[in-house]
C-alpha positions in Angstrom: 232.9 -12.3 32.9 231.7 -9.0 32.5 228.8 -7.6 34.9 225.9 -5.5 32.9 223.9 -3.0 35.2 221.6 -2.5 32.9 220.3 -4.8 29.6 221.7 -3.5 26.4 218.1 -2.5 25.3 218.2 -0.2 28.5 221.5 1.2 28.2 220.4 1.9 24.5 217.5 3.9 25.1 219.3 6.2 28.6 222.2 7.0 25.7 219.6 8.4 23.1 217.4 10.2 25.5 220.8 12.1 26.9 221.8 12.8 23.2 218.5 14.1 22.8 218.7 16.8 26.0 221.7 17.6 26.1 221.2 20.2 23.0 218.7 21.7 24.8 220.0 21.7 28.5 223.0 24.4 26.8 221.1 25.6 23.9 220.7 29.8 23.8 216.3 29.1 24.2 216.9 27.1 27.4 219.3 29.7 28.7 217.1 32.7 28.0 214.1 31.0 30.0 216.2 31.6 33.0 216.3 35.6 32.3 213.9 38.0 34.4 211.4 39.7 32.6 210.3 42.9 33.4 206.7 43.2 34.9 203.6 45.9 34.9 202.3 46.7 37.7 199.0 47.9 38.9 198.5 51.4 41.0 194.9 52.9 41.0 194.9 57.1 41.8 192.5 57.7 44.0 189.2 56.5 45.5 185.2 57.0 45.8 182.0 55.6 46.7 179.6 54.3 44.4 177.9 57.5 44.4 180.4 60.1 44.4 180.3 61.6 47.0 183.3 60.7 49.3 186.4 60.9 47.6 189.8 59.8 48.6 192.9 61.5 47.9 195.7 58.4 48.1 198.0 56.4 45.3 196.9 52.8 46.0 199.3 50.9 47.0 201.2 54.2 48.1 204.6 52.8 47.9 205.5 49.9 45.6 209.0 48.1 45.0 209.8 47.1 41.4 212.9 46.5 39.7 214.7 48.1 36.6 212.8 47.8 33.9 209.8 47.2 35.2 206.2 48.7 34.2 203.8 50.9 35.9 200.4 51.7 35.2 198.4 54.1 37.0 194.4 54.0 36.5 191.8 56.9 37.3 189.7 55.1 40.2 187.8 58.3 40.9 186.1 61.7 39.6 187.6 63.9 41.7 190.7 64.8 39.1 194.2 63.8 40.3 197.9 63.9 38.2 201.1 61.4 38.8 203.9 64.2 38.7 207.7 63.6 38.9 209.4 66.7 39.8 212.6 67.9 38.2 215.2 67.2 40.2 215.1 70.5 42.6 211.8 71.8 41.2 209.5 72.8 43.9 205.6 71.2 44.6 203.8 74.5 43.6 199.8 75.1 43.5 197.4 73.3 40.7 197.6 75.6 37.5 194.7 75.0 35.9 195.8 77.4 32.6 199.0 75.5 32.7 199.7 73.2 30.6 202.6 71.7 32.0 199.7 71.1 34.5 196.9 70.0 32.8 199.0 67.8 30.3 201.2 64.7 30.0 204.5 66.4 29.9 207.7 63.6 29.3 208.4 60.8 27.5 207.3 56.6 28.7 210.3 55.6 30.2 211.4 57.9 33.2 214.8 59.0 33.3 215.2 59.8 37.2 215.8 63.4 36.8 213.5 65.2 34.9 209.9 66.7 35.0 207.1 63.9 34.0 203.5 64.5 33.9 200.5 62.4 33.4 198.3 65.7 33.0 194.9 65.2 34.6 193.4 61.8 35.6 189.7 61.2 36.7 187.4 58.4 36.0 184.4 61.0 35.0 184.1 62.3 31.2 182.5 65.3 31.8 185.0 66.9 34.6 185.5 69.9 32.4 189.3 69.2 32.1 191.0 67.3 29.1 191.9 64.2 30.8 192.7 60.2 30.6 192.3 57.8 33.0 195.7 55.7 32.7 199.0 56.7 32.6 202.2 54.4 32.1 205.7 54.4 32.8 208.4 52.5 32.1 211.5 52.9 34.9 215.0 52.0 33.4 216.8 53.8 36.2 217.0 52.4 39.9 216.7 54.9 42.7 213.6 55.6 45.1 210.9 57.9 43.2 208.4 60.4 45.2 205.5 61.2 42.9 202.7 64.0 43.8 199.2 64.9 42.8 199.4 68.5 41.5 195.8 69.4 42.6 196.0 68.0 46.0 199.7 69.0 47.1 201.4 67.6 50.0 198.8 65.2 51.4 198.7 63.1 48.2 201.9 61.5 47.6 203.6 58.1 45.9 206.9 56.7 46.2 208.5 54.1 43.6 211.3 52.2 44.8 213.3 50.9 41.9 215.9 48.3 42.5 218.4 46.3 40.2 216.6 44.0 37.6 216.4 40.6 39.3 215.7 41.5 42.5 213.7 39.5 45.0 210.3 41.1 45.1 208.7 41.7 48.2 205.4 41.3 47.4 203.1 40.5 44.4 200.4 42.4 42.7 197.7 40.3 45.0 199.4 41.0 48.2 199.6 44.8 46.6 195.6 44.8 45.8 194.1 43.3 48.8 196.1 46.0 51.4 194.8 48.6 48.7 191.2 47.1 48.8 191.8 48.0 53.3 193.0 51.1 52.7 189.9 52.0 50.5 187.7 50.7 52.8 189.6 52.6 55.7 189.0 55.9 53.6 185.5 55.9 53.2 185.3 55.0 56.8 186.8 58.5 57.4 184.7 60.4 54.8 181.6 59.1 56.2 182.9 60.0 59.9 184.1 63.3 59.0 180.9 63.9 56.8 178.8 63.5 59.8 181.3 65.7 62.5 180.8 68.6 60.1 177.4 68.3 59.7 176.8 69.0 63.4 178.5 73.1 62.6 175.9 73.5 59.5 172.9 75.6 59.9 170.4 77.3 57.8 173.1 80.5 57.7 176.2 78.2 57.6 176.8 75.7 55.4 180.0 73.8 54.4 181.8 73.7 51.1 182.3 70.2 51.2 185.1 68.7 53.5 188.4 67.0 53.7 190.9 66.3 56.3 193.8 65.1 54.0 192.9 61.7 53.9 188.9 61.5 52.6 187.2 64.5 50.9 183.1 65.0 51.1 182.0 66.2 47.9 179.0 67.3 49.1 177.7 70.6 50.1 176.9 69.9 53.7 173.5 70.9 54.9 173.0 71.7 51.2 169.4 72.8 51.1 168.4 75.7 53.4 165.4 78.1 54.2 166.2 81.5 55.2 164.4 84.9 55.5 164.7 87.8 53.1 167.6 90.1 54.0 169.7 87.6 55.8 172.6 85.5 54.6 174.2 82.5 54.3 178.3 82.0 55.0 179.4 78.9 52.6 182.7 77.3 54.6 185.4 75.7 53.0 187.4 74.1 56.0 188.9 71.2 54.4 193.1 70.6 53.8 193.6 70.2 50.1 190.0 70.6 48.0 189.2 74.0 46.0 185.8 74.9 45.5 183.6 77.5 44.5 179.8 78.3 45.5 178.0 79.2 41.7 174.4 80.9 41.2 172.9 80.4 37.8 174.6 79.8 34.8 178.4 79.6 34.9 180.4 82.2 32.4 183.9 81.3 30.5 186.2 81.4 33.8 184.6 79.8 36.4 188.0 80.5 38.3 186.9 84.3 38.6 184.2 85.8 40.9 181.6 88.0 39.3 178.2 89.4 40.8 177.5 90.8 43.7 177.6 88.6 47.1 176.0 91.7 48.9 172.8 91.9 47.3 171.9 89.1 45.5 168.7 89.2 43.8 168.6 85.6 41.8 171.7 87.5 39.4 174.8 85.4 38.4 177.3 85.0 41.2 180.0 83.2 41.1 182.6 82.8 44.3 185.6 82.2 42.3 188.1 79.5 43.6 187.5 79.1 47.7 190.7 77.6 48.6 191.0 75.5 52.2 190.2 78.5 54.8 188.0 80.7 53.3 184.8 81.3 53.7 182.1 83.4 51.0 179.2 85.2 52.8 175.8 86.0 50.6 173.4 88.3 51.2 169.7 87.5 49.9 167.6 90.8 49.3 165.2 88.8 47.3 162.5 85.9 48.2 162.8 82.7 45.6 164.3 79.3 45.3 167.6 79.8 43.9 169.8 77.1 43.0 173.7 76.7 43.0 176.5 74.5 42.1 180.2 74.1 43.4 181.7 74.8 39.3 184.5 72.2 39.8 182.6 69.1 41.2 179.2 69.9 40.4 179.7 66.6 38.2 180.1 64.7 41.2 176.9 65.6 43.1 178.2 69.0 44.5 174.6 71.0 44.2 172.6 72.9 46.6 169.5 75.5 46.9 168.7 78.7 48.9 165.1 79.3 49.6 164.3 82.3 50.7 161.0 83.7 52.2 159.7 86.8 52.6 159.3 88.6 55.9 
């Protein structure tokens, strides 16, 4: 006599539930669902405080790991302007151009090739910086290969690097781990700014004031010890001692090229004066031969906050 595992009903219903899969289990669908699919992934360029006035100059994360095919997307997280820049493949990190448009534009296509010169042009959070500019920038990477990308207007101390590996790669970490050591490093920053803020603003005097201040890391956009009394017929030296930021010290109301000085620094009288661009060293002395309140601007983040005023009394 024969010996049945299982009633017939039961072996009836196993045999139609494995016709019924089996299609699937080696059907084209089902073995698609087991292909990687490229991501996008989050970066944000740069940092500030509610206010404005400290500004960071980092890619957050700085270095990411992704894998062919995958998607970045950069996003403007601050005023201060900022550019995601692949260099040609031997082409030197030269100065911010501000009349270039391989500068100020997105230059390339949205899938980088590796080799070649892609742009994002120039990224702040701010509409009114004064530049044309966007605040994201995507790329598509369909080469592997490890990427170093630069900030144009803040040289060698702002820097990313991409590391692109073969499409189904473990990844190392996720877009959460990726955010919350971005959210430290933020916090880190404005720990800086506010630090080296308040070290600078031990120098400043009535006849000294800073242009700001940066060490590489955080940047002040604030004229430090901003508003100052003086007598008629002295002067006041305006310091830029940071690493990376430009600024200019601006009396009355800017002309065409703000990147130009014009007046007189010697003798100012309440005329227009203009510094032109104060690079990281310089300095820009004023003399005041008149008594008044007389206001001024730095040209290139006076959108941010960057204001001051002279007043200046008689003898």
């Amino acid at each position: 006599m024969a010996i049945h595992l299982f009633p017939t009903r039961a072996r009836l219903m196993v045999a139609a539930l494995t016709a019924a899969l089996l299609p699937l289990a080696f059907s084209p669908t089902a073995s698609a669902s087991t292909t990687p699919q490229p991501r996008t992934w989050q970066v944000a360029v740069g940092e500030e405080t509610p206010n404005d006035a400290i500004q960071g100059m980092a890619f957050l994360p700085g270095t990411i790991w992704i894998n062919k095919g995958d998607n970045i997307v950069w996003t403007a997280k601050a005023g201060e302007i900022h550019t995601v820049t692949f260099l040609a493949t031997g082409q030197p990190l030269l100065p911010f151009n501000p009349f270039s448009p391989m500068d100020l534009l997105p230059q390339g296509g949205t899938s980088y090739d590796g080799v070649s010169y892609f742009n994002s042009g120039v990224m702040t959070d701010e509409p009114d910086s004064g530049f044309p500019s966007q605040t994201t920038y995507s790329l598509t990477f369909n080469k592997t290969g490890n990427f170093t990308y630069w900030c144009l207007v803040h040289g060698m101390v702002m820097k990313g690097v991409v590391h692109v590996r073969a499409a189904g790669t473990h990844y190392p970490f996720s877009q959460e781990q990726y955010n919350h050591e971005s959210a430290e490093q933020k916090a880190a920053i404005v720990r800086d700014g506010r630090h080296l803020w308040a070290e600078t603003a031990e120098h400043a005097t009535n006849h000294k004031v800073f242009a700001g201040a940066d060490d590489g890391t955080a940047m002040v956009m604030r004229f430090i010890n901003a508003n100052v009394t003086i007598r008629k017929g002295t002067t006041v030296t305006f310091v830029n001692n940071g690493m990376a930021a430009p600024h200019t010290i601006t009396f009355g109301p800017e002309q065409a090229n703000i990147f130009a000085p014009y007046g007189d620094p010697t003798n100012f009288t309440g005329q227009q004066l203009n510094s032109g661009i104060m690079p990281p060293g310089s300095t820009f002395t004023v003399t005041f031969k008149s008594a008044g309140t007389f206001h001024y601007i730095c040209g290139l983040h006076d959108f941010l906050g960057m204001t001051g005023t002279v007043t200046v009394k008689d003898d």
